[in-house]
C-alpha positions as CSV (number, residue, x, y, z in Angstrom):
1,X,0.0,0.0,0.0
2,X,1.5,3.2,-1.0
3,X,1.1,6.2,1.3
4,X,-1.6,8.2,-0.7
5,X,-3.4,4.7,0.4
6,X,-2.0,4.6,3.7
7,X,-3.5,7.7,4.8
8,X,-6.8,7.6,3.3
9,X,-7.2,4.0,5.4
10,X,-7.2,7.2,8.3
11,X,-10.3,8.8,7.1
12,X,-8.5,11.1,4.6
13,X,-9.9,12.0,1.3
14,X,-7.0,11.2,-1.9
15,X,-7.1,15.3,-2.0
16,X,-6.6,15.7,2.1
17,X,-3.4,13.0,1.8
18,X,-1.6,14.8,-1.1
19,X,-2.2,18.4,0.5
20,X,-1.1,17.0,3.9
21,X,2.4,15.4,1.9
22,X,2.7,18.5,0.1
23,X,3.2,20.5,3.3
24,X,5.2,18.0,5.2
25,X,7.6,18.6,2.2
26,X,7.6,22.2,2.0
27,X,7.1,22.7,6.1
28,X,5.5,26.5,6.7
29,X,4.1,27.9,3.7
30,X,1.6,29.8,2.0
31,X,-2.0,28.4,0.4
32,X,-0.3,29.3,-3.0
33,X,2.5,27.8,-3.1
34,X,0.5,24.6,-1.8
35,X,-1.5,24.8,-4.7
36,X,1.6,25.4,-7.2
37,X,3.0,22.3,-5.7
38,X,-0.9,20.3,-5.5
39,X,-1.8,21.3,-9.0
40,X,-5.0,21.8,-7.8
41,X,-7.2,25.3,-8.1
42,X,-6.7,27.8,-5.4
43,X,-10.6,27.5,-4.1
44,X,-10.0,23.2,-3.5
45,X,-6.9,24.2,-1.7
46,X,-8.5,26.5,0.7
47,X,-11.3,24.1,1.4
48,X,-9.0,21.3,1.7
49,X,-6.6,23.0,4.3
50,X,-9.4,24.4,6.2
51,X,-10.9,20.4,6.5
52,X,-7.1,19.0,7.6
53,X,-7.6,22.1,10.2
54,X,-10.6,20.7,11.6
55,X,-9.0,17.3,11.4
56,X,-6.1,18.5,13.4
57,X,-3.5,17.9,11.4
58,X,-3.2,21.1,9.6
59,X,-2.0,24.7,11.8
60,X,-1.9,27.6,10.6
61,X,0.5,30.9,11.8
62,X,0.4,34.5,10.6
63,X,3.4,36.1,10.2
64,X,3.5,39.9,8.9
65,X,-0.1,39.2,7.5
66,X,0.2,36.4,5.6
67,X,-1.0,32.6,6.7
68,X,1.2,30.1,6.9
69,X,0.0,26.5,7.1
70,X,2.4,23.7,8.6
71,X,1.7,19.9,8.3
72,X,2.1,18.1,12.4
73,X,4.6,15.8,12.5
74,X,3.8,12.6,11.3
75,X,3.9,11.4,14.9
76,X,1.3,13.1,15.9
77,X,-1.3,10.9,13.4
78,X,-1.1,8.0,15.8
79,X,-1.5,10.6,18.9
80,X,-4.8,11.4,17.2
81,X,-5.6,7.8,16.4
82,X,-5.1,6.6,19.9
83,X,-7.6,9.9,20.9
84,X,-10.3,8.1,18.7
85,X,-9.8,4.7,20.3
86,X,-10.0,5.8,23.8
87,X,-12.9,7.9,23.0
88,X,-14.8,4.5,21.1
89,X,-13.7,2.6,24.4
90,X,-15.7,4.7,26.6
91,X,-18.9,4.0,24.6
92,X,-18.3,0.8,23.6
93,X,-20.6,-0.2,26.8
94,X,-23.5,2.0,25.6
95,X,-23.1,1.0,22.0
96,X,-23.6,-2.8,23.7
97,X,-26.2,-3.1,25.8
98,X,-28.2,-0.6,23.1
99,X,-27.6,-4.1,20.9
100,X,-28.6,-7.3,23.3
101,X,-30.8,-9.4,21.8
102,X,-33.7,-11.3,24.5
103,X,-33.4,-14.8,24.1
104,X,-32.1,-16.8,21.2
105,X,-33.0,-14.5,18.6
106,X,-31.0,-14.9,14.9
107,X,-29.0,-12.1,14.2
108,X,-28.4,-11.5,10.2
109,X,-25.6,-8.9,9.1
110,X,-24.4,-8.6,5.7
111,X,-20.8,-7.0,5.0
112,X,-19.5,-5.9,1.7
113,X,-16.0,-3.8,0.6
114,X,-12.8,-3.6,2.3
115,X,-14.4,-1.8,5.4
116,X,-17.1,-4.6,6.0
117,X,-14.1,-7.4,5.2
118,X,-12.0,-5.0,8.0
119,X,-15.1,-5.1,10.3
120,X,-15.7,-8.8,10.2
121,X,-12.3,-9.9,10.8
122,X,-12.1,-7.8,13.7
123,X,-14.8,-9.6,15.1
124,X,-12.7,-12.9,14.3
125,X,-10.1,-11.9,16.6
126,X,-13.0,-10.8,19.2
127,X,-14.4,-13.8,19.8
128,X,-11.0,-15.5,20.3
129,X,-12.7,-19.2,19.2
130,X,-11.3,-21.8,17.2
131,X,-12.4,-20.8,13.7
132,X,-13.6,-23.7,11.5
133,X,-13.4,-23.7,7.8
134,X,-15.6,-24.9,5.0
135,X,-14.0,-23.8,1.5
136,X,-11.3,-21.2,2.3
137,X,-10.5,-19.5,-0.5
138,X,-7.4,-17.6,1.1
139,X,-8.4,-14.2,-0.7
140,X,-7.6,-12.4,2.4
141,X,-3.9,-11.4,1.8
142,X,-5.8,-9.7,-1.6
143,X,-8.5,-7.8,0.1
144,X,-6.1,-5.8,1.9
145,X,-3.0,-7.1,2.1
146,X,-1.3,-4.7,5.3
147,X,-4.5,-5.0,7.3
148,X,-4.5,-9.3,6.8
149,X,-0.6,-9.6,7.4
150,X,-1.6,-7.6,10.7
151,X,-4.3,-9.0,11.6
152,X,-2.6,-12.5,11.2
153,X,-0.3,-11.4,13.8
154,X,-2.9,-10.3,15.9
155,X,-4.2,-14.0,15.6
156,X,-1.7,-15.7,16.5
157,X,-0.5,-13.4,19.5
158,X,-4.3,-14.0,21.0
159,X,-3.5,-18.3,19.4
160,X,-6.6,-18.5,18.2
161,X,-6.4,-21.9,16.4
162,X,-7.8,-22.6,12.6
163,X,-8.5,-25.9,11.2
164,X,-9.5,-25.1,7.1
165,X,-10.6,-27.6,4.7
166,X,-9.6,-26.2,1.4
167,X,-9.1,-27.6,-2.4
168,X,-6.0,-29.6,-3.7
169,X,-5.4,-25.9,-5.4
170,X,-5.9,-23.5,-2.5
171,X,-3.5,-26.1,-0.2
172,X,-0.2,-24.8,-2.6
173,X,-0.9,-21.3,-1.2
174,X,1.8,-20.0,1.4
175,X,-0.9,-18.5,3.5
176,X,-2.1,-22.1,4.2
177,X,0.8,-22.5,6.6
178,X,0.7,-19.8,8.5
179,X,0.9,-20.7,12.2
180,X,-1.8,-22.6,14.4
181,X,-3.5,-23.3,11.2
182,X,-4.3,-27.3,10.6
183,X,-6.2,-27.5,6.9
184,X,-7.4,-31.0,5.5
185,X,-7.8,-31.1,1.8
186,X,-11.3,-31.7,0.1
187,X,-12.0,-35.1,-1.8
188,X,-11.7,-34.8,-5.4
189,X,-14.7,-33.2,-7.2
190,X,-16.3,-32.0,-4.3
191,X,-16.9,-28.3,-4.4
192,X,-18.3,-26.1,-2.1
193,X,-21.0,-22.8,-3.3
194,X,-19.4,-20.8,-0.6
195,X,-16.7,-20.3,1.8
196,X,-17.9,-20.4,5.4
197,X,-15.8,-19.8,8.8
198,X,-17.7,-21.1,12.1
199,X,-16.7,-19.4,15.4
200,X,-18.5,-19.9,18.9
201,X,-22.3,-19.2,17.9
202,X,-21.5,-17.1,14.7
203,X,-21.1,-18.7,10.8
204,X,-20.1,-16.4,8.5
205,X,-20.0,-17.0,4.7
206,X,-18.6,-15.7,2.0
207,X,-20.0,-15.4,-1.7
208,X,-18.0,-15.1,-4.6
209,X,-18.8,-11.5,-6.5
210,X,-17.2,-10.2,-9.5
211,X,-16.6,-6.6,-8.1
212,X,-16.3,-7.0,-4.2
213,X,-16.4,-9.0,-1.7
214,X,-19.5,-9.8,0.1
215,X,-20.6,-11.8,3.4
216,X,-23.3,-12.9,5.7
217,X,-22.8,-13.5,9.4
218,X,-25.5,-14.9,11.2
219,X,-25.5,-15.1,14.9
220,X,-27.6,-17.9,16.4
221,X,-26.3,-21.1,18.2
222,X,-28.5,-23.5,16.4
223,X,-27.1,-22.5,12.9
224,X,-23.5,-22.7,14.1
225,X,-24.0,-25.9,15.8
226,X,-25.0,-27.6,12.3
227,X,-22.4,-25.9,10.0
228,X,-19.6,-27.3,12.7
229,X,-21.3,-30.7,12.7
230,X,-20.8,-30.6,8.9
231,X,-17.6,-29.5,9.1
232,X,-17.0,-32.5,11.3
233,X,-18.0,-35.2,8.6
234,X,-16.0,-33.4,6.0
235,X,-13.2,-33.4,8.0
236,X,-13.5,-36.7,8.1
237,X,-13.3,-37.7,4.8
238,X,-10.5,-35.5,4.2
239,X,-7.0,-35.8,3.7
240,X,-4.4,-34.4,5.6
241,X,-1.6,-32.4,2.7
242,X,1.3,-34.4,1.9
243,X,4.3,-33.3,4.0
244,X,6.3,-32.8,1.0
245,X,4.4,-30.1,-0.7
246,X,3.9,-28.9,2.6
247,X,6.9,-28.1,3.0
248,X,7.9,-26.7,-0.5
249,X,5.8,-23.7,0.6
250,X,8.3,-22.0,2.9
């Protein structure tokens, strides 16, 4: 991910990340010579630096009345990060018991884009239970490939276990042996219509779309309890990967 990208994943508009570069570069300076450098018109400029203002990561100085504008240091973006996540924190509570459910009731939520794929993955590492397989695709590290190698650290710091069962094709994949993962390879001709992870009471699957990614997660105990009893019988009936193209991987 290139920084442009990098900085947009921080609730920054493409125009917001190249302004805030451009002044990091030049340090103190005036809006026009931000929009010499930006390319952009003067009015865009203006707006733009007045939005990273109100963000906090744009100051601005008069000196013999003229503004200057200075970029904070890049430091300061995870100061402001951090700011957000203890602010969440304290409502996390409220946010939680505004969402219990009486009972047993089936929860249904539906997840598209690299935000939703960000969201439910999260929830993954929440949970912290064994997560269960049935026709991983290993499209992960493609999603968004700095958040996955992250949160696959995150995984196996909190050792939350995965046992995948996954095609003769998907087993070649590197990602297939990252640690505390087991995976058991399909029989022959046996294909499934979607990929599906179960975790404690939740089963979330996956369906295949031309333009992004989409998923269903469904909270109910019931549900979960059959998907994991067929992921039991598969399991089964499948074999383990030969050790030798195992280890051709690393």
């Amino acid at each position: 991910m290139d920084t442009i990208s990098a900085l947009q994943e921080l609730n920054l508009s493409e125009r917001e990340a190249k302004v805030y570069l451009h002044l990091l570069e030049l340090g103190p300076s005036i809006a026009s010579k931000t929009t010499a450098r930006s390319s952009l018109n003067r009015t865009l400029v203006y707006d733009t630096l007045n939005s990273l203002i109100r963000k906090g990561l744009v100051t601005s100085t008069i000196k013999e009345n003229v503004k200057y504008f200075s970029a904070i240091q890049p430091a300061k973006l995870l100061e402001l990060l951090h700011e957000k996540e203890r602010n969440l924190r304290e409502i996390i509570p409220t946010l939680e018991s505004l969402n219990r459910n009486a009972g047993e009731m089936t929860r249904v939520d539906v997840f598209s884009g690299k935000e939703g794929f960000k969201t439910f993955m999260n929830d993954l590492i929440k949970e912290g239970k064994t997560l269960y397989g049935l026709g991983y695709t290993a499209q992960g590290p493609q999603i968004n490939p700095i958040f996955y190698n992250h949160w696959q650290k995150r995984r196996v710091q909190e050792k939350i276990a995965r046992k995948y069962l996954v095609t003769q094709e998907v087993a070649q994949l590197p990602v297939t042996n990252d640690s505390l993962t087991e995976i058991r390879i399909l029989p022959e001709g046996l294909e499934l219509p979607s990929s599906t992870i179960v975790y404690g009471h939740k089963t979330l699957i996956f369906f295949p779309q031309e333009k992004e990614l989409t998923a269903i997660l469904i909270e109910s105990k019931g549900i979960a309890k059959s998907h994991k009893e067929f992921f039991k019988l598969l399991w089964k009936i499948s074999k383990k990967r030969d050790k030798k193209i195992s280890e051709t991987l690393f």
